[in-house]
C-alpha positions in Angstrom: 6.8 -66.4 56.3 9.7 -66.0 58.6 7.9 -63.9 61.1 5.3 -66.8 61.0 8.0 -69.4 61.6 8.9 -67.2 64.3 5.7 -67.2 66.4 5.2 -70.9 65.8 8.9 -71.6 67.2 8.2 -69.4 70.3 4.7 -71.2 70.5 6.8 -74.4 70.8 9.0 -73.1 72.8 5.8 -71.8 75.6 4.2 -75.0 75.3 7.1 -77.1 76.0 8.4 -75.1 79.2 5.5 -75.9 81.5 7.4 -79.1 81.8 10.4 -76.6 83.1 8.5 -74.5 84.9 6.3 -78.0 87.0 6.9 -78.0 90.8 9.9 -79.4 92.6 8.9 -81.5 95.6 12.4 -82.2 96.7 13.0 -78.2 96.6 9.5 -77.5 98.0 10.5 -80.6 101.1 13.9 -78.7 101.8 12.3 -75.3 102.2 8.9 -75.9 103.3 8.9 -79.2 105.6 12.5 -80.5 106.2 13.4 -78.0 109.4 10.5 -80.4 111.0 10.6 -83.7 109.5 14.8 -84.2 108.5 16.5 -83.3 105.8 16.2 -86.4 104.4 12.6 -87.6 105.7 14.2 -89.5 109.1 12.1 -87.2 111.3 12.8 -85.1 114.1 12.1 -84.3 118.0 9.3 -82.0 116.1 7.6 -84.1 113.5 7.8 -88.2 112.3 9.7 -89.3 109.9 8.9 -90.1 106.3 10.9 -93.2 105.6 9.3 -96.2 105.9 6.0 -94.3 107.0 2.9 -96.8 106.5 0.5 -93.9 106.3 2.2 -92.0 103.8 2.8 -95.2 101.7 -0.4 -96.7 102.3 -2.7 -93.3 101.9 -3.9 -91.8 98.6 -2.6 -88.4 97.0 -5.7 -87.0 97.6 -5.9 -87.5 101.3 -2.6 -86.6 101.3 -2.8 -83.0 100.2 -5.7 -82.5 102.5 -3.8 -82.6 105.9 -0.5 -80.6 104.1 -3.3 -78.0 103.4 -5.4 -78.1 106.4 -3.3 -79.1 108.4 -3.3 -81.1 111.7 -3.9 -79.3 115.7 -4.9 -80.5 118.0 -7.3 -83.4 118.4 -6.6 -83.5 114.8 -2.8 -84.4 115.2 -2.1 -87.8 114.1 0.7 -88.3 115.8 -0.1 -87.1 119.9 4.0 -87.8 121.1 4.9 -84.1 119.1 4.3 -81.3 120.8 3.1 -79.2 118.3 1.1 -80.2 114.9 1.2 -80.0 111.4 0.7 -76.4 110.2 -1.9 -76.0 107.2 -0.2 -74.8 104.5 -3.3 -72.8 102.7 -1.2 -70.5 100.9 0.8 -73.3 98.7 -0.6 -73.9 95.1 -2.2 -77.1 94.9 0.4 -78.3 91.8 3.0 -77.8 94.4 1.4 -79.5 97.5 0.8 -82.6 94.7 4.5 -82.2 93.9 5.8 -82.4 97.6 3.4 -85.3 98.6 4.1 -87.3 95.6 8.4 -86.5 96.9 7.3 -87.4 100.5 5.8 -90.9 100.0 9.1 -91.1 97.3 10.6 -91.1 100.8 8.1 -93.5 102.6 9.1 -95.9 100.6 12.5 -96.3 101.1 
């Protein structure tokens, strides 16, 4: 019986730590994305800046997590004033491109 409460208590205790172990958009921004956009979102010489940004506020999740993914060169680049574009990110995990989208238009709409 013990042994059974056991396995049921670690069970629990697997279940419950996906909530622990979900992707940090603010950790995933400071690593991944503010050296271009600000450490806070206000943008750069390299990249726009998050707050108050229409598109980000105004586009889906979706649409979103297309251009971190793919990416943005050249006649793709939305915004033609930075010299370089977005870089797809192809590598990243798709729960943790949600997770930094979802924290970047947490920015757009301050």
């Amino acid at each position: 019986m013990r042994k059974l409460l056991g396995i049921g208590v670690l069970a629990l205790g697997v279940a419950f730590s996906g909530s622990a172990l979900a992707a940090d958009g603010a950790a995933i921004f400071k690593a991944k994305c503010s050296p271009c956009h600000g450490a806070e979102g206000q943008g750069t010489a390299m990249a726009p800046a998050f707050k108050g940004n229409a598109f980000l506020k105004d586009s889906k999740v979706e649409d979103l997590m297309a251009v971190v993914k793919n990416g943005r060169e050249g006649a793709a680049k939305k915004y033609k004033q930075f010299a370089i574009g977005m870089p797809a990110q192809k590598t990243m995990a798709d729960e943790d491109v949600k997770a930094v989208v979802e924290f970047e238009k947490s920015i757009a709409s301050k």
